[in-house]
DOTORRO-889930 format. One record per residue (C-alpha): residue in one letter; x, y, z; residue number from 1. Coordinates in steps of 0.001 Angstrom, whole numbers. Layout:
N
<r 'A'; <X; Y; Z>; NUM>;
...
This chain:
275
<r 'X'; <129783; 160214; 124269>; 1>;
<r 'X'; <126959; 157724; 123796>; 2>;
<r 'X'; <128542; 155626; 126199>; 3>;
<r 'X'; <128258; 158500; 128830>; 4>;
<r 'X'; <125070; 159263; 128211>; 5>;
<r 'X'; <123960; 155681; 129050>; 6>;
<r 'X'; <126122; 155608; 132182>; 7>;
<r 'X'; <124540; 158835; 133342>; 8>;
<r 'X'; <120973; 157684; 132701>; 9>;
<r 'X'; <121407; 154099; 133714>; 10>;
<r 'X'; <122656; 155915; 136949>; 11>;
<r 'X'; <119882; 158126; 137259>; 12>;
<r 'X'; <117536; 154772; 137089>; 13>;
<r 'X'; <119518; 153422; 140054>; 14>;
<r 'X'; <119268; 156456; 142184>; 15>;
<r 'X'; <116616; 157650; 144548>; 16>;
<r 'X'; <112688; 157938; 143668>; 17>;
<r 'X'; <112953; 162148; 144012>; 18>;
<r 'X'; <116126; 162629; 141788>; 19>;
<r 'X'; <113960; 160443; 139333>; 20>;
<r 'X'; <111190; 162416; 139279>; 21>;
<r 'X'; <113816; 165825; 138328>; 22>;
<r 'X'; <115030; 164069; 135867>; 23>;
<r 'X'; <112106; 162289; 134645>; 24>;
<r 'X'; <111124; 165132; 131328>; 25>;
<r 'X'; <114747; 164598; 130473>; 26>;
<r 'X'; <114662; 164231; 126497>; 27>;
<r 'X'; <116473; 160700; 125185>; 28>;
<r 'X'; <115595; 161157; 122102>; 29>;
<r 'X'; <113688; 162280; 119436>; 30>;
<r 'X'; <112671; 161784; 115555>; 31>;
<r 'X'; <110167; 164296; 114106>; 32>;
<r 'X'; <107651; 165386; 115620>; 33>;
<r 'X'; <108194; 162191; 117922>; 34>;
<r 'X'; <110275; 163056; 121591>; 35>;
<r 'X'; <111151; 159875; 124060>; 36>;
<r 'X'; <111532; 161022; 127350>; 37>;
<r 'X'; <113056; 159477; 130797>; 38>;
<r 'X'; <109783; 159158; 132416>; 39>;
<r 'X'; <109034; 157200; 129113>; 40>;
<r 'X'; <112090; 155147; 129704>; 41>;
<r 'X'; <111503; 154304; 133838>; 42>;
<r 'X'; <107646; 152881; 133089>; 43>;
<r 'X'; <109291; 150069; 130507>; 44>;
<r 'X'; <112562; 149273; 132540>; 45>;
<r 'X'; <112334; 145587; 133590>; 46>;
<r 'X'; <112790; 144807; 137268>; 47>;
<r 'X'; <115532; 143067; 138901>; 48>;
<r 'X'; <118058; 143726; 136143>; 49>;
<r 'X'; <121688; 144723; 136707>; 50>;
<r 'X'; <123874; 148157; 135805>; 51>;
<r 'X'; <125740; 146257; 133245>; 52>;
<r 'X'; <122898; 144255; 131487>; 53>;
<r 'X'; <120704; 147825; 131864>; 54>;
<r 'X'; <122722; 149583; 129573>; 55>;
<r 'X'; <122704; 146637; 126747>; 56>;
<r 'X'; <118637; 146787; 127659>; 57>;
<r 'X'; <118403; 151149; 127222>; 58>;
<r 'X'; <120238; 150461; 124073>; 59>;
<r 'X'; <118058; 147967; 122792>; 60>;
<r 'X'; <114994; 150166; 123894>; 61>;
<r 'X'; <116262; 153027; 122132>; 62>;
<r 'X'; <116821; 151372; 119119>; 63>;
<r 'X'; <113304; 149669; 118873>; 64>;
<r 'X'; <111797; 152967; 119457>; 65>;
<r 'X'; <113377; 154412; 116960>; 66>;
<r 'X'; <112605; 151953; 114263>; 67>;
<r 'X'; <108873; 151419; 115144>; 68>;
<r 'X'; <108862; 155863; 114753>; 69>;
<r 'X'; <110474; 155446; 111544>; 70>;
<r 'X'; <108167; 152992; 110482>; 71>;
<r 'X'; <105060; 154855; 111514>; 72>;
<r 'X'; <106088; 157997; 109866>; 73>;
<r 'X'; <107281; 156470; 107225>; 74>;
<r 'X'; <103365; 155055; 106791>; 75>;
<r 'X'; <101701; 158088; 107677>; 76>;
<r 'X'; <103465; 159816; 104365>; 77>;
<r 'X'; <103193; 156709; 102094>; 78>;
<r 'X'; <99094; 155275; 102864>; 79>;
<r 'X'; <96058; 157074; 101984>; 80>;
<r 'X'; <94488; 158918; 104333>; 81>;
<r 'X'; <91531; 156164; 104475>; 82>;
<r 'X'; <93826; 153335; 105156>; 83>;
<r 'X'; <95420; 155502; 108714>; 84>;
<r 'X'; <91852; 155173; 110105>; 85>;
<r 'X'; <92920; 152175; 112394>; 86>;
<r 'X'; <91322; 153552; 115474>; 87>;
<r 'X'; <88955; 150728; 115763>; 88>;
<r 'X'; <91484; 148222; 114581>; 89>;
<r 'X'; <93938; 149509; 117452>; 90>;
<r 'X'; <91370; 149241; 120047>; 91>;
<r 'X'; <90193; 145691; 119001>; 92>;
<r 'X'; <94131; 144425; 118680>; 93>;
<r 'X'; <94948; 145912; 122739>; 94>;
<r 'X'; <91414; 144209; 123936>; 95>;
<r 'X'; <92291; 141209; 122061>; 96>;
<r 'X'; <95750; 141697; 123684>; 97>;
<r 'X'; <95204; 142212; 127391>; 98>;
<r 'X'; <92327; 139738; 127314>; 99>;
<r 'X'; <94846; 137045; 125845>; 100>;
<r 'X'; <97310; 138162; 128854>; 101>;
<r 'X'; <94415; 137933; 131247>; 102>;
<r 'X'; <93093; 134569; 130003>; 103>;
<r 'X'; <96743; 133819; 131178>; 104>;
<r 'X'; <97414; 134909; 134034>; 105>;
<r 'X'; <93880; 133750; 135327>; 106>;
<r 'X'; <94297; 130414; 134143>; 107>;
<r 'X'; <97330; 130242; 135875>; 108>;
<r 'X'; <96211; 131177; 138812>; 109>;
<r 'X'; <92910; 128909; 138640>; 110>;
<r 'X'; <93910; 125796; 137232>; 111>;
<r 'X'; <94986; 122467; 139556>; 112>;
<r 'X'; <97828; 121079; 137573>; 113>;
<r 'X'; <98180; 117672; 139973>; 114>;
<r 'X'; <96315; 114797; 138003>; 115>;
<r 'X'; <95407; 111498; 140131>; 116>;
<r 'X'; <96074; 107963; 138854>; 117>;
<r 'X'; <92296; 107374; 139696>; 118>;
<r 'X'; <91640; 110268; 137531>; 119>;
<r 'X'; <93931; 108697; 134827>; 120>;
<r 'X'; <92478; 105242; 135225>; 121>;
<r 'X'; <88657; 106804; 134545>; 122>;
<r 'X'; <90099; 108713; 131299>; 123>;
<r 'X'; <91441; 105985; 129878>; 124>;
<r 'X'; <88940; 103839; 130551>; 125>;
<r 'X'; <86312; 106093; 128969>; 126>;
<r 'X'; <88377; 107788; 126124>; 127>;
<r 'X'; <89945; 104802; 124705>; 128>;
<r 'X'; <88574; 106008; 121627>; 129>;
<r 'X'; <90531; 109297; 121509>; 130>;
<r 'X'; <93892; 106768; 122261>; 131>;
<r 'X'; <94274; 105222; 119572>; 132>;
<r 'X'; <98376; 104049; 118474>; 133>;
<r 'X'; <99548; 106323; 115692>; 134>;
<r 'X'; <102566; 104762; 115339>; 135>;
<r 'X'; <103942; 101252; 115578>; 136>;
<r 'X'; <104808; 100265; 119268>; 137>;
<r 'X'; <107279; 98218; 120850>; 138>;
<r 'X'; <109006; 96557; 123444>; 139>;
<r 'X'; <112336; 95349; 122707>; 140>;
<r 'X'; <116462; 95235; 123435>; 141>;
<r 'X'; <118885; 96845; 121564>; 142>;
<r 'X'; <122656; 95463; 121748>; 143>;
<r 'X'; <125632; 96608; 120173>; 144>;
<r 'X'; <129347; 94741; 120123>; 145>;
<r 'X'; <132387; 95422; 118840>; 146>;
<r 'X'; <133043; 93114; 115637>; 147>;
<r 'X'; <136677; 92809; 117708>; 148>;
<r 'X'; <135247; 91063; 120504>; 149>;
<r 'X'; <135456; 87248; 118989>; 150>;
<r 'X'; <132401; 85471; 121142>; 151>;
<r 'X'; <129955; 88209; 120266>; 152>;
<r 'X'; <127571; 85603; 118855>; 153>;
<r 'X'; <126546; 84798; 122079>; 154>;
<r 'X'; <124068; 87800; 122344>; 155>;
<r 'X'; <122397; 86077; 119398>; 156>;
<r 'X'; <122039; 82732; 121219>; 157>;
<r 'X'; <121307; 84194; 124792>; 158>;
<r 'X'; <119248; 87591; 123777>; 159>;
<r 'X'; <115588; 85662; 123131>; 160>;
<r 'X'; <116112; 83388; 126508>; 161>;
<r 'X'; <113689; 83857; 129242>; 162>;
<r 'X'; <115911; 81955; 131756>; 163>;
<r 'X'; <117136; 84438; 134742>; 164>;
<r 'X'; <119992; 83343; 135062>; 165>;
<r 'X'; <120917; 83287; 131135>; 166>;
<r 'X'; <119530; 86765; 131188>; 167>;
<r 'X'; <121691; 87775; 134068>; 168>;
<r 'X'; <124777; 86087; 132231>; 169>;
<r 'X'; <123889; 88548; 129470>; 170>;
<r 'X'; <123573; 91458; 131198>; 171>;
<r 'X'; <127264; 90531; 132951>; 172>;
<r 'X'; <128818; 89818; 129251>; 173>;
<r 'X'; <127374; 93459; 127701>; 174>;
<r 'X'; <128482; 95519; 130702>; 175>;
<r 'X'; <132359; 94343; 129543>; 176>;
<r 'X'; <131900; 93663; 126281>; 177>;
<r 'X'; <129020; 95693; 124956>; 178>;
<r 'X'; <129155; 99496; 123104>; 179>;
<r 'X'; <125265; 99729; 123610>; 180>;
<r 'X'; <123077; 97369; 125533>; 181>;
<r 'X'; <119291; 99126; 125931>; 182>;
<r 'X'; <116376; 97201; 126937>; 183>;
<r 'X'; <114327; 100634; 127279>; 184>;
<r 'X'; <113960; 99761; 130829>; 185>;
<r 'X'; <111169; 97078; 129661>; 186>;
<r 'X'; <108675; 100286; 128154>; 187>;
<r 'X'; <107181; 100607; 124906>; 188>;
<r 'X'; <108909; 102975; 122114>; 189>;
<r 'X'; <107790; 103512; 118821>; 190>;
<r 'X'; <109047; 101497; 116374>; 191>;
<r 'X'; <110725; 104307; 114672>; 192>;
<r 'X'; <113773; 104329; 117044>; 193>;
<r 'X'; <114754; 100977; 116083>; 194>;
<r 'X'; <114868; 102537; 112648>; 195>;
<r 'X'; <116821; 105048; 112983>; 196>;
<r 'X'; <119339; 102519; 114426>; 197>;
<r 'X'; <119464; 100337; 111737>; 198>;
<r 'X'; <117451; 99792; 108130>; 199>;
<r 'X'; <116540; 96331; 108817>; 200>;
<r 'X'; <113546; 95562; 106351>; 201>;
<r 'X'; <112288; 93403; 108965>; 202>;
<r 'X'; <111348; 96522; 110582>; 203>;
<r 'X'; <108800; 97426; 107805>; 204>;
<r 'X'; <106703; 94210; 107888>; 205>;
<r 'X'; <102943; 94649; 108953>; 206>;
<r 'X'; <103841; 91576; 111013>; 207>;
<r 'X'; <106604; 92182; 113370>; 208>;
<r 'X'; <108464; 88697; 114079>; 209>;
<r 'X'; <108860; 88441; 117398>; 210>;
<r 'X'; <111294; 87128; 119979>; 211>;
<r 'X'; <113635; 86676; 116814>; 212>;
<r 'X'; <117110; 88384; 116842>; 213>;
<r 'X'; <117811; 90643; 114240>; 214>;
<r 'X'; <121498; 91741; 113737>; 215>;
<r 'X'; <123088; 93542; 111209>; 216>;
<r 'X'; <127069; 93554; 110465>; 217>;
<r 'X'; <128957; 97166; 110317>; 218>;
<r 'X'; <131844; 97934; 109137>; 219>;
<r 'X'; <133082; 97972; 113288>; 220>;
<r 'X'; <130170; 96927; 114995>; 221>;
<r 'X'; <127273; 94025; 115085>; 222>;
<r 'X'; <123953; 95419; 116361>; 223>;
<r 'X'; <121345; 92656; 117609>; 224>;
<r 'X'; <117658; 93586; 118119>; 225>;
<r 'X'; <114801; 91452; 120150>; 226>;
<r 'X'; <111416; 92619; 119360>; 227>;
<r 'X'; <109268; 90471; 122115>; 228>;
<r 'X'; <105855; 92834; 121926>; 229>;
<r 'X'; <104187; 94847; 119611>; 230>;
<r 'X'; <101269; 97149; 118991>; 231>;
<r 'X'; <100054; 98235; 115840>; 232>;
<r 'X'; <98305; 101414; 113823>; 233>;
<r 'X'; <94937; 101709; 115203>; 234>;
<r 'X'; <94718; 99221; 118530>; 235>;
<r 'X'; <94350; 100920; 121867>; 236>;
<r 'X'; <97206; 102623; 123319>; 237>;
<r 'X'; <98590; 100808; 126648>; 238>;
<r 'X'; <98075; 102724; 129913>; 239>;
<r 'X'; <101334; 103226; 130934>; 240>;
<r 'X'; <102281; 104315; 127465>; 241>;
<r 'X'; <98999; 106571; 127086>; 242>;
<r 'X'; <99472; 108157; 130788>; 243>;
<r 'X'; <101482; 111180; 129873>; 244>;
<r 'X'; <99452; 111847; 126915>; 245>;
<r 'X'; <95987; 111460; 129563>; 246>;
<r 'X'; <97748; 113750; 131859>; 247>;
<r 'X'; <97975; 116480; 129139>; 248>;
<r 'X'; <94345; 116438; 128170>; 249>;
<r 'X'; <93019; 116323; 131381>; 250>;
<r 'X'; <94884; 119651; 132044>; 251>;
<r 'X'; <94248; 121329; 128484>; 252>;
<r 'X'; <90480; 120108; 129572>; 253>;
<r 'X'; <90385; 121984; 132628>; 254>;
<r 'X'; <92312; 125165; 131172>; 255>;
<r 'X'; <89034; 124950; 128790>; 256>;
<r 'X'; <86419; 124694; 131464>; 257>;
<r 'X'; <88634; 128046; 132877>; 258>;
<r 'X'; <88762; 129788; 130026>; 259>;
<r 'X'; <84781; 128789; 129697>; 260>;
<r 'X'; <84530; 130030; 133062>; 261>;
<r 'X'; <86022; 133426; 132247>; 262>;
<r 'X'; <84146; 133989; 129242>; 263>;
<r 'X'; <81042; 133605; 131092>; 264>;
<r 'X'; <81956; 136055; 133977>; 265>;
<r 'X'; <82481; 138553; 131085>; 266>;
<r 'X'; <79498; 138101; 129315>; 267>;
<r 'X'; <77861; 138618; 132490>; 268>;
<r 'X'; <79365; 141630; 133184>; 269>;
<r 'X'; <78884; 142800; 129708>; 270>;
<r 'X'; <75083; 142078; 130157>; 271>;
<r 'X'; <75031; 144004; 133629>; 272>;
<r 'X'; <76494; 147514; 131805>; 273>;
<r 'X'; <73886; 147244; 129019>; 274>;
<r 'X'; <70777; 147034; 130429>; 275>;
């Protein structure tokens, strides 16, 4: 019967503005002294949603209106008289509310999310304070090889050569022979994904040894490391490391100056009504 009743009023939301109206003091439900109504029903029903997704949505609704009556009544029987005075409380919570929505939608609408590399350049250059390195840094390659493949100690011998066309032998060997070759495409990491690779105690030395291969024997697998630059706790982040950080503040900074804006406009206003 429920079913029916869903079909008929999901129906009824599909049809024409005039049958709408008719039907619009229809009673859906009620609980107490509490009635939901059609009309009720129409002003909450989200746009561009289907026949077969609107009847899992009235459902839903009907449900959550039902619990938050409960709930209330339930209250307004249990609590004191002197704790139901919420008037003020109410009023604070929807201004609260709708300004937080507002702040929103106007900052959305305001803000200039594009971010030049000049603009980058000047913010790091003048907030190298603020970009500081948390955590170790690194630039390094990461190499993986079957314990099968018998001339796997090759990677140790060619790994820390800056010869081209060494490297380029390299490169040629891991794509046939490798399970993981990652240089990182030549970026810095932090140090803590080379952990969670292997638990080298190399990796925990306050002095990184660089452009020294590290492996480490598996039960199946040798991994090799190269470590060839490093950055420690505390020194100055590199650009091209720090850019996507810059990029964020320089857009929470503007949403600020927005939302400074806005507050202003209201004070304003707020001034204007009182005198």
């Amino acid at each position: 019967m429920k079913y029916f009743l869903y079909l008929f009023l999901i129906g009824i939301l599909f049809s024409c503005d005039s049958f709408k109206s008719e039907k619009s003091k229809e009673l859906v439900l009620s609980y107490g002294s509490q009635d939901l109504l059609f009309e009720d029903v129409i002003a909450n029903y989200p746009k561009g949603i289907n026949k077969k997704d609107s009847i899992s949505w009235f459902d839903n609704y009907k449900r959550q209106w039902l619990k938050n009556q409960i709930i209330i009544q339930k209250v307004e029987k249990e609590l004191p008289s002197s704790e139901l005075n919420i008037g003020l409380e109410l009023l604070q919570y929807k201004s609260d509310l709708l300004k937080f929505k507002f702040q929103n939608y106007y900052i959305k609408n305001k803000i200039n999310t594009q971010v030049s590399l000049e603009e980058i350049n000047s913010f790091y250059s003048n907030n190298k304070a603020a970009l500081r390195v948390i955590n170790v840094l690194v630039k390094a390659s990461y190499i993986e090889v079957s314990n099968n493949v018998k001339d796997r100690y090759k990677v140790k011998k060619w790994l820390p050569s800056k010869n081209e066309r060494i490297q380029e032998k390299l490169k040629m060997y891991c794509l046939k022979n490798a399970v993981v070759f990652d240089d990182f495409e030549g970026e810095w990491i932090e140090l803590n994904i080379l952990k969670r690779l292997s638990d080298l105690k190399e990796f925990n030395k306050n002095k990184l040894d660089l452009n020294k291969v590290l492996y480490t024997v598996n039960d199946s697998t040798t991994k090799y490391f190269l470590i060839y630059e490093a950055m420690y706790k505390g020194s100055v982040m590199p650009l091209e490391y720090a850019q996507e950080t810059i990029v964020r503040l320089i857009i929470n900074n503007r949403k600020a100056q927005i939302i400074e804006e806005l507050n202003r406009l209201i004070e304003q206003a707020v001034e204007a009504e009182y005198k």
